[in-house]
DRENDO-149139 format. One record per residue (C-alpha): residue number from 1; residue in three letters; x, y, z. Coordinates in steps of 0.5 Angstrom, whole numbers. Last residue first. Example, Ala and Ser with C-alpha at 12.3 -4.5 7.8 and 13.67 -1.06 7.14 Angstrom:
2
<2; "SER"; <27; -2; 14>>
<1; "ALA"; <25; -9; 16>>
//
This chain:
393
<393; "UNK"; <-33; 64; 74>>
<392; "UNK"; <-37; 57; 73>>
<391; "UNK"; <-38; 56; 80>>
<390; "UNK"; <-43; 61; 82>>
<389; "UNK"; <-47; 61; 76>>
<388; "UNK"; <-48; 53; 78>>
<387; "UNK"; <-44; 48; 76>>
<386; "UNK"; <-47; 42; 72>>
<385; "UNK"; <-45; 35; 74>>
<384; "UNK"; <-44; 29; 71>>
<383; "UNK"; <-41; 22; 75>>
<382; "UNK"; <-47; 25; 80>>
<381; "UNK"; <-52; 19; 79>>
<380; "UNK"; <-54; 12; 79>>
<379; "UNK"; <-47; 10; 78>>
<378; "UNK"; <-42; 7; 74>>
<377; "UNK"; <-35; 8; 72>>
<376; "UNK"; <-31; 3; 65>>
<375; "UNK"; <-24; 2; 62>>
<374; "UNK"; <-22; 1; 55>>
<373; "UNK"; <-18; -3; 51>>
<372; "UNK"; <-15; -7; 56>>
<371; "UNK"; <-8; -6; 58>>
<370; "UNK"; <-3; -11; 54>>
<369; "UNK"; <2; -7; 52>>
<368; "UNK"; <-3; 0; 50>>
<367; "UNK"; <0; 1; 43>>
<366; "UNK"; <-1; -3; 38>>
<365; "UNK"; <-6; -9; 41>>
<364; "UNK"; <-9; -3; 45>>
<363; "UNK"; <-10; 1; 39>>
<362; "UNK"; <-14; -6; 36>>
<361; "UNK"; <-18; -7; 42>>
<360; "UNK"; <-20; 0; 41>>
<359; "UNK"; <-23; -1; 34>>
<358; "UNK"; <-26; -8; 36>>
<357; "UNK"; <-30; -4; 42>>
<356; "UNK"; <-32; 2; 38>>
<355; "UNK"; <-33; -2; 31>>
<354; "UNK"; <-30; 3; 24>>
<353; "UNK"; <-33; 8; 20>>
<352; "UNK"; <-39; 9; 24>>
<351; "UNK"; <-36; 11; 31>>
<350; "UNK"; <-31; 15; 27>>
<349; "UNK"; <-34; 20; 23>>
<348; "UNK"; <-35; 17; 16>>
<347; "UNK"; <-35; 20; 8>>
<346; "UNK"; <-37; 13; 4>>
<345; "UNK"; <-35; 7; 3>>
<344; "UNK"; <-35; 2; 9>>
<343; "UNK"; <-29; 2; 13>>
<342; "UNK"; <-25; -5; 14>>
<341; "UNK"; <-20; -4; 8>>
<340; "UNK"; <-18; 2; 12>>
<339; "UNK"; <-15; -2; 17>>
<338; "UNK"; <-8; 1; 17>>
<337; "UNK"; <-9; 8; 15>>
<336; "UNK"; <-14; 7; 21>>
<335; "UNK"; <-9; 5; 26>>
<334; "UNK"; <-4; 10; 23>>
<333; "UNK"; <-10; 15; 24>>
<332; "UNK"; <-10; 13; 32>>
<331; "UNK"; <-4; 15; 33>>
<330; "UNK"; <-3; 21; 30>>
<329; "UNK"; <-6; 25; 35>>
<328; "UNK"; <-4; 22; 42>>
<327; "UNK"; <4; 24; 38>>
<326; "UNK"; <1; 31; 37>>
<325; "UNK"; <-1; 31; 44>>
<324; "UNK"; <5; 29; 47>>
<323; "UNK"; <4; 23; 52>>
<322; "UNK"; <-2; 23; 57>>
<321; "UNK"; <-6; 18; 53>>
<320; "UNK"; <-4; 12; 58>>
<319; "UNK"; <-7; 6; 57>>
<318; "UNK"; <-15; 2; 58>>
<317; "UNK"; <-19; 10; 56>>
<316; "UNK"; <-23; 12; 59>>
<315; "UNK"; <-31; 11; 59>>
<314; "UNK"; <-36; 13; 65>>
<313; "UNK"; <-42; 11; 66>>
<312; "UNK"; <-50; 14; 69>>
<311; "UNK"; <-56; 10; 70>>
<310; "UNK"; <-62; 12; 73>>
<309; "UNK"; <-66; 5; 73>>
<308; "UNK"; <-71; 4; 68>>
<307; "UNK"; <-68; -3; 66>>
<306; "UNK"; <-61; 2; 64>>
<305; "UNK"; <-63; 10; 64>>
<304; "UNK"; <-59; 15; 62>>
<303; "UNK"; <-53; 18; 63>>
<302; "UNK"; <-46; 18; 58>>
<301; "UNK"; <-39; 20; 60>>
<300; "UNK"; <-33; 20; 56>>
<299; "UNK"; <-26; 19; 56>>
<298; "UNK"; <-20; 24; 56>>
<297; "UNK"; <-15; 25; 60>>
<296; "UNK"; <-14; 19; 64>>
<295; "UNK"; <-14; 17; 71>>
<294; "UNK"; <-18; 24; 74>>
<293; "UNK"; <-15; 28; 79>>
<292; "UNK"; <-16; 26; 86>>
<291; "UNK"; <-22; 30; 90>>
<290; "UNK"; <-23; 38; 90>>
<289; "UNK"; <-15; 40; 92>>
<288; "UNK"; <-15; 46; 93>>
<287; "UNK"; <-12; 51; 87>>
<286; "UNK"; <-4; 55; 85>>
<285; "UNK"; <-6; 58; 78>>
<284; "UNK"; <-5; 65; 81>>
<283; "UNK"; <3; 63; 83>>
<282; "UNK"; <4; 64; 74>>
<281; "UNK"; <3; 72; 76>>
<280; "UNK"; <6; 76; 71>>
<279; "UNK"; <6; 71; 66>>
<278; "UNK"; <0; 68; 66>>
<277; "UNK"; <-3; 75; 65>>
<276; "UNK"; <2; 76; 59>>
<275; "UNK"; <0; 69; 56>>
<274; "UNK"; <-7; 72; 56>>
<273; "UNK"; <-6; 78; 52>>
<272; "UNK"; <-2; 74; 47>>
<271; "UNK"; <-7; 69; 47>>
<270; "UNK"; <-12; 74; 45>>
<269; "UNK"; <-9; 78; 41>>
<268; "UNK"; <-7; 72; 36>>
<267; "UNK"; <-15; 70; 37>>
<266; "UNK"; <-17; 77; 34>>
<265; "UNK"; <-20; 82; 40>>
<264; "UNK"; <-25; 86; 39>>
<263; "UNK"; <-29; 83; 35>>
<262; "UNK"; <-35; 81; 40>>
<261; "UNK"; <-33; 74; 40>>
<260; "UNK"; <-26; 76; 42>>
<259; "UNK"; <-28; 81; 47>>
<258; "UNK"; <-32; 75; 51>>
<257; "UNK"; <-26; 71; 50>>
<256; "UNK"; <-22; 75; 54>>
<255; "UNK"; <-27; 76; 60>>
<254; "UNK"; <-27; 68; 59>>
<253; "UNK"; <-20; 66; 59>>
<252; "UNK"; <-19; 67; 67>>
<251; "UNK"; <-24; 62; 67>>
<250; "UNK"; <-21; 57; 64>>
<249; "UNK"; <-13; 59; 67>>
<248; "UNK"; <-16; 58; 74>>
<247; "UNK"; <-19; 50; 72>>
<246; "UNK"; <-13; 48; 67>>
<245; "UNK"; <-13; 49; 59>>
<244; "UNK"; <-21; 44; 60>>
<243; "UNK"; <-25; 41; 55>>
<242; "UNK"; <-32; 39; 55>>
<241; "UNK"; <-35; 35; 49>>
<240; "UNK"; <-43; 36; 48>>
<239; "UNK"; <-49; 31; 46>>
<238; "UNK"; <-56; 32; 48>>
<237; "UNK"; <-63; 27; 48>>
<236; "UNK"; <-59; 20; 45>>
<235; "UNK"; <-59; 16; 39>>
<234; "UNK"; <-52; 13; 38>>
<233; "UNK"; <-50; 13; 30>>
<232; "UNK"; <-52; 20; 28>>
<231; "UNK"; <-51; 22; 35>>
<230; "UNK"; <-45; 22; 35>>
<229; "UNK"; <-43; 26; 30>>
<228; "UNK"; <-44; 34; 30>>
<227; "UNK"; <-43; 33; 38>>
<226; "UNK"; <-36; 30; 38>>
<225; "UNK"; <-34; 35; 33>>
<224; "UNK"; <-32; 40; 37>>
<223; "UNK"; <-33; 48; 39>>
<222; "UNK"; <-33; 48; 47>>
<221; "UNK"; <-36; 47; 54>>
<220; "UNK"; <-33; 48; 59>>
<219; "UNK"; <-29; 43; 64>>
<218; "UNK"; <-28; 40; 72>>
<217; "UNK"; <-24; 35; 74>>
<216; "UNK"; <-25; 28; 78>>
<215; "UNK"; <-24; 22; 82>>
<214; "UNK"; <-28; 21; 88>>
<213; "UNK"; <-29; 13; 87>>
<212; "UNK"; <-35; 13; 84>>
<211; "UNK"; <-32; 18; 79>>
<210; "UNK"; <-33; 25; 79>>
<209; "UNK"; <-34; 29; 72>>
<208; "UNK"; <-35; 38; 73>>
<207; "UNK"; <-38; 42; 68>>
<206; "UNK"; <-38; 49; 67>>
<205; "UNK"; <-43; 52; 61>>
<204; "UNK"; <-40; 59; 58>>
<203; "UNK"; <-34; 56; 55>>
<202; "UNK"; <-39; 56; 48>>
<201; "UNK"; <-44; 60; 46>>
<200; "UNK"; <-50; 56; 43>>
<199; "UNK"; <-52; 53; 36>>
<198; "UNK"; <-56; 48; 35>>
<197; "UNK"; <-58; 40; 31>>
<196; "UNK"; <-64; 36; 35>>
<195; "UNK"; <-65; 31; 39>>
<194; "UNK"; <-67; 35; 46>>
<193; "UNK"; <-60; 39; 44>>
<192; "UNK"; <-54; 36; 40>>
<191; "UNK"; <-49; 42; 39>>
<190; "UNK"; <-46; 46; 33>>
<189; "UNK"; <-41; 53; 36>>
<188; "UNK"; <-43; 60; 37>>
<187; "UNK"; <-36; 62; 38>>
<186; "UNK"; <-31; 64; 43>>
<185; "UNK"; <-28; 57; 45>>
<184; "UNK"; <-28; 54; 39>>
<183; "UNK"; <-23; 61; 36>>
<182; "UNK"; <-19; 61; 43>>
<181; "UNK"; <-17; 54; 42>>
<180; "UNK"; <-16; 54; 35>>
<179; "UNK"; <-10; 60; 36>>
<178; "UNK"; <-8; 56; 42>>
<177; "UNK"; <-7; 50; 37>>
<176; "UNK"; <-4; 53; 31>>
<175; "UNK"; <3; 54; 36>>
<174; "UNK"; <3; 62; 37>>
<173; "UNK"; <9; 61; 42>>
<172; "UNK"; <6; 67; 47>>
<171; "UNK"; <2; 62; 49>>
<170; "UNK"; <7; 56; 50>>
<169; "UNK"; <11; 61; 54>>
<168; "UNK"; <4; 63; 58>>
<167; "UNK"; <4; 55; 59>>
<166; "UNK"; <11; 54; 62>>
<165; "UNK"; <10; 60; 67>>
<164; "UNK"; <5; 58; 69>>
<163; "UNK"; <7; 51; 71>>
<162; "UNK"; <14; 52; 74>>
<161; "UNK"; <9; 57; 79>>
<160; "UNK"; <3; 53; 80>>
<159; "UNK"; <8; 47; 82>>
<158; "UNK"; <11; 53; 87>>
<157; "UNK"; <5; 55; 90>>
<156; "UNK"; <1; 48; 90>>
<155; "UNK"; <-3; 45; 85>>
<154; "UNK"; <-9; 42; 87>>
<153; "UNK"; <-15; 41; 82>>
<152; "UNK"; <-13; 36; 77>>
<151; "UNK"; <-17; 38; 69>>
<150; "UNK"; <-12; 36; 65>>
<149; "UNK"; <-15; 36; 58>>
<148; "UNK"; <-20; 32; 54>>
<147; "UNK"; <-29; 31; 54>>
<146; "UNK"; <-33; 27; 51>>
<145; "UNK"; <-41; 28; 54>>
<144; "UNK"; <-47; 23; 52>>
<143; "UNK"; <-53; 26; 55>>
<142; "UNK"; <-60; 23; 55>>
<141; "UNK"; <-59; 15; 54>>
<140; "UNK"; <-64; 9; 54>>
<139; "UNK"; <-62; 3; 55>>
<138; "UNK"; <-55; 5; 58>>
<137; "UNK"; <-49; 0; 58>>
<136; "UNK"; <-48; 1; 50>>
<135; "UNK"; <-48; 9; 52>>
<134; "UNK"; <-41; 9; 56>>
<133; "UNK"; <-38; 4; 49>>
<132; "UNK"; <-40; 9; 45>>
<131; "UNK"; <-37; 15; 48>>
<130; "UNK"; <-31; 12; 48>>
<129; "UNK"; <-31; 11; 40>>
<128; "UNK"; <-32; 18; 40>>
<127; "UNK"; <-26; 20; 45>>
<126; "UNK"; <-21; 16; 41>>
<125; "UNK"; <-22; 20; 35>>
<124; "UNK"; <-25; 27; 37>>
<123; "UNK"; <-20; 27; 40>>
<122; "UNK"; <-16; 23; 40>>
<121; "UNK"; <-14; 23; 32>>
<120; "UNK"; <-19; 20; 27>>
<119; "UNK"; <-23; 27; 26>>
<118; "UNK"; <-26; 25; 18>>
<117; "UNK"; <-25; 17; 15>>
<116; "UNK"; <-26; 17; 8>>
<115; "UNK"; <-27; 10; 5>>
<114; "UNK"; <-27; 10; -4>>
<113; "UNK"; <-32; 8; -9>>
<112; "UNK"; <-32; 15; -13>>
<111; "UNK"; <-39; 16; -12>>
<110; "UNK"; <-40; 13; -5>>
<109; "UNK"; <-34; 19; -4>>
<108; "UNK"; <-39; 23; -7>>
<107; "UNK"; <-45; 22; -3>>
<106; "UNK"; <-40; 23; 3>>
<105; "UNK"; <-38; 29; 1>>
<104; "UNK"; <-42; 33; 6>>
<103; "UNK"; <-39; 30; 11>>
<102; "UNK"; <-33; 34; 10>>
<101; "UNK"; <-38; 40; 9>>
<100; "UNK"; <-40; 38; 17>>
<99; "UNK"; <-34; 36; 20>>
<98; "UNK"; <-30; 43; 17>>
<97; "UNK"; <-36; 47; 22>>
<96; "UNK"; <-34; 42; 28>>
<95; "UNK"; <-26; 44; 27>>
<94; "UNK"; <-22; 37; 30>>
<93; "UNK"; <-20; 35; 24>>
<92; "UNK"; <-15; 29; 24>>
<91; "UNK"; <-16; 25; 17>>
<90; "UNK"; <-17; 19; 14>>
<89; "UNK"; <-17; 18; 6>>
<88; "UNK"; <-18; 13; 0>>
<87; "UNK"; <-16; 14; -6>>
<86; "UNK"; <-21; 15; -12>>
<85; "UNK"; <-17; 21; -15>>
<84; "UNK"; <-22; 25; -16>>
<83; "UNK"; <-24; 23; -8>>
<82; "UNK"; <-18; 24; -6>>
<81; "UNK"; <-17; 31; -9>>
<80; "UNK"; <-24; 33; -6>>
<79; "UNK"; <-22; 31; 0>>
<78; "UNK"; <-16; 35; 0>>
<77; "UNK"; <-19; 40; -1>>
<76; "UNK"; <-25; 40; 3>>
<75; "UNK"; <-20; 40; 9>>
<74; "UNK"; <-15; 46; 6>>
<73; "UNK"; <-19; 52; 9>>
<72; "UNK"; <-24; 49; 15>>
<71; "UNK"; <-19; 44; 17>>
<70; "UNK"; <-14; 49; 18>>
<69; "UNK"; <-10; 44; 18>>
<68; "UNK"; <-6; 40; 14>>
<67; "UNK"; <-6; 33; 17>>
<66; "UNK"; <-9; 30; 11>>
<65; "UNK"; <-6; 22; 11>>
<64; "UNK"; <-8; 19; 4>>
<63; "UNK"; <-9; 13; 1>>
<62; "UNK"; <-7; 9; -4>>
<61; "UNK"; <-3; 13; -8>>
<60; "UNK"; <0; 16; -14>>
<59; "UNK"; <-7; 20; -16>>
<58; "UNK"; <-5; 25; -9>>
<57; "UNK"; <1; 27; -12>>
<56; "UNK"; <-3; 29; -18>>
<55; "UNK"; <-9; 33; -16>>
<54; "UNK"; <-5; 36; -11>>
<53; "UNK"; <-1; 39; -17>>
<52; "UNK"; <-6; 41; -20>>
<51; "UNK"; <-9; 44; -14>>
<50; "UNK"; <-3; 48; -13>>
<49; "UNK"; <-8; 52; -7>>
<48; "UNK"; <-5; 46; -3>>
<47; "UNK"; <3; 48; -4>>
<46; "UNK"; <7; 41; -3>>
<45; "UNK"; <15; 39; -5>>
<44; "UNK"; <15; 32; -5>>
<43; "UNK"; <19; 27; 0>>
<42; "UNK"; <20; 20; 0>>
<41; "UNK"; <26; 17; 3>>
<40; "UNK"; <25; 22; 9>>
<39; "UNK"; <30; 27; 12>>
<38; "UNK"; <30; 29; 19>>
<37; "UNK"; <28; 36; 19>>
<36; "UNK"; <21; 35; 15>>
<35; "UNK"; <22; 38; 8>>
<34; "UNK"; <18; 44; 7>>
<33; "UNK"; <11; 46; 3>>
<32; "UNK"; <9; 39; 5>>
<31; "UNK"; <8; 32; 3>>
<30; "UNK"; <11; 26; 6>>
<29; "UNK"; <11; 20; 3>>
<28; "UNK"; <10; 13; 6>>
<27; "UNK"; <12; 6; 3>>
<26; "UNK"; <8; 1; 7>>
<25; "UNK"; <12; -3; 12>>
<24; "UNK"; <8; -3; 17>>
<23; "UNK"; <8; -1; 26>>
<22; "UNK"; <14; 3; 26>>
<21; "UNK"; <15; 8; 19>>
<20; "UNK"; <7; 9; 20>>
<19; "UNK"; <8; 11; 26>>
<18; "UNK"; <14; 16; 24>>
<17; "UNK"; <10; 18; 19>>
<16; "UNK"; <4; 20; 23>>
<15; "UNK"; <8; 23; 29>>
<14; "UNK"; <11; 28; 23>>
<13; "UNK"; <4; 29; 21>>
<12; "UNK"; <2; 31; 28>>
<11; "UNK"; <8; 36; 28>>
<10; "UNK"; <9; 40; 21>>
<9; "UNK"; <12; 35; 15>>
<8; "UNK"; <8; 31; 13>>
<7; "UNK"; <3; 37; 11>>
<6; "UNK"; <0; 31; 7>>
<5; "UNK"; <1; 25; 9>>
<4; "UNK"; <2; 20; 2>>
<3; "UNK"; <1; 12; 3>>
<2; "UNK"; <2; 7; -1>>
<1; "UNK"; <0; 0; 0>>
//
């Protein structure tokens, strides 16, 4: 099989080669507008707004990694270069609007006979096959949440201190991701209410998980494409994802964001703006311990009713996903590039391209060392809450 990652070079298609190079020994070409730093046998020199030039690379091979974001510019792109070229795809895309005129190929793509996998990293990827497996317990559900980030309460002065002040560095960086951040965070953004598709604010609703054991975190609600998909495949009453940067930097971002939405701040302005707060007193993101923090730093949590009783579960992951976030990413698109024989024709979210429990399985084979595939919390009640007015800022 030949396989072609587009955007090769930048920091989660650079984990996808080096994957791909580990676990197969499928030919793999990088493409990009620059050559990686460490040098590849096969490289081609990429502009996406060339699209002959795409159209050909893309014609050469089997399938085609797209992890050249933004999504909501080159995403389409690249699928309908895919499409035309009858190659099979699998992506990354974390942008909820991309998700949607992605999917919107889908008819095409049956057209052209080929499988396009969208959203396939850790989140959304691993967190959408998690939220199957919670919502399996359930006979009847209400609410399905996936949520990320590291959301321990309990940092003392001086952890708080070396934390925040690699954080406002990082901000102050201008990775893409920050950029994305503010933009999911500040927007009208798709979520899945009393059985329908709407828009509501982001980051303005809290959200603390706790397990039966007194483990938990505390999120926000935020733009991602968890709620656009997932209830295509599992019916349910309301569909959010919960992220966190941490419990303090959270809400110190609301003012912020509020003069994002308004237009008074771009999303760079904005993350300058908070890295220099952050910097100037990284000790305020000290906490008090609530609970212990929670295993992993993704799941999902579903609630509903199972033989009429209240009933509500967590999904974890069986193995660690607390690594490098670019790495977390790439992983679960290898295991898709590897399976993609197994996906159905057609545009597909993850949970309904391939099985929740035989997907997992297979990623714990890979990456996990014998750990299970997923890890399972129940409860009549409290595993989800919604903070009050008072809580959230």
């Amino acid at each position: 099989m030949k396989i072609i990652v587009i955007g090769g070079s930048g920091r989660v298609g650079k984990r996808v080669v080096d994957e791909l190079t580990t676990h197969s020994t499928h030919a793999v070409t990088v493409a990009d507008r620059v050559p990686p730093r460490v040098p590849v046998s096969n490289f081609v020199p990429l502009d996406l707004s060339d699209s002959a030039a795409l159209a050909e690379v893309i014609a050469a091979h089997d399938v085609v990694v797209n992890t050249a974001g933004p999504f909501d510019l080159w995403g389409t792109t690249v699928l309908d270069a895919a499409i035309d070229g009858r190659v099979d795809y699998v992506d990354v895309c974390d942008d909820p609007e991309a998700t949607l005129a992605l999917l919107a190929r889908d008819e095409a793509a049956r057209r052209a006979g080929i499988r396009a996998v969208i959203g396939l990293g850790v989140s959304p990827g691993l967190t959408n096959y998690l939220g199957v497996m919670a919502a399996q317990h359930l006979s009847e559900v209400d609410t399905v949440a996936t949520f990320w980030g590291d959301s321990r309460e309990g940092m003392d002065v001086a952890t708080a201190t070396t934390y925040g002040t690699e954080l406002a560095a990082a901000f102050a960086g201008g990775r893409a991701a920050y950029t994305h951040l503010i933009l999911q965070a500040a927007a009208e953004v798709p979520i899945w209410r009393d059985g329908a598709s709407t828009y509501e604010r982001a980051w303005r609703r809290g959200f603390r998980i706790r397990t039966s054991t007194g483990q938990t975190g505390v999120y926000r609600m935020i733009g991602h494409p968890e709620p656009v998909t997932l209830p295509r495949t599992v019916p349910m009453s309301q569909c959010i994802n919960i992220g966190t940067v941490n419990v303090v930097t959270d809400r110190m971002m609301l003012p912020v964001l509020e003069r994002v939405h308004a237009g008074d701040l771009s999303p760079d302005e904005a993350i300058a703006q908070l890295a220099q707060q952050i910097a100037a007193n990284p000790s305020a993101l000290s906490t008090i311990p609530q609970g212990a923090p929670l295993p992993r730093m993704i799941g999902a949590v579903a609630t509903g009713r199972a033989d009429r009783a209240r009933r509500e579960v967590i999904a974890f992951p069986g193995g660690p996903v607390d690594g490098s976030m670019s790495l977390e990413t790439a992983r679960p698109a290898v295991v898709g590039v590897l399976d993609i024989a197994d996906a159905p024709i057609g545009v597909h979210a993850p949970e309904s391209a391939f099985d929740a429990e035989r997907f997992l399985t297979r990623y714990a084979e890979i990456y996990w060392d014998g750990a299970p595939p997923y890890l399972l919390d129940s409860a009549a009640s409290g595993l989800l809450t919604e903070l009050d007015e008072a809580h959230r800022s």
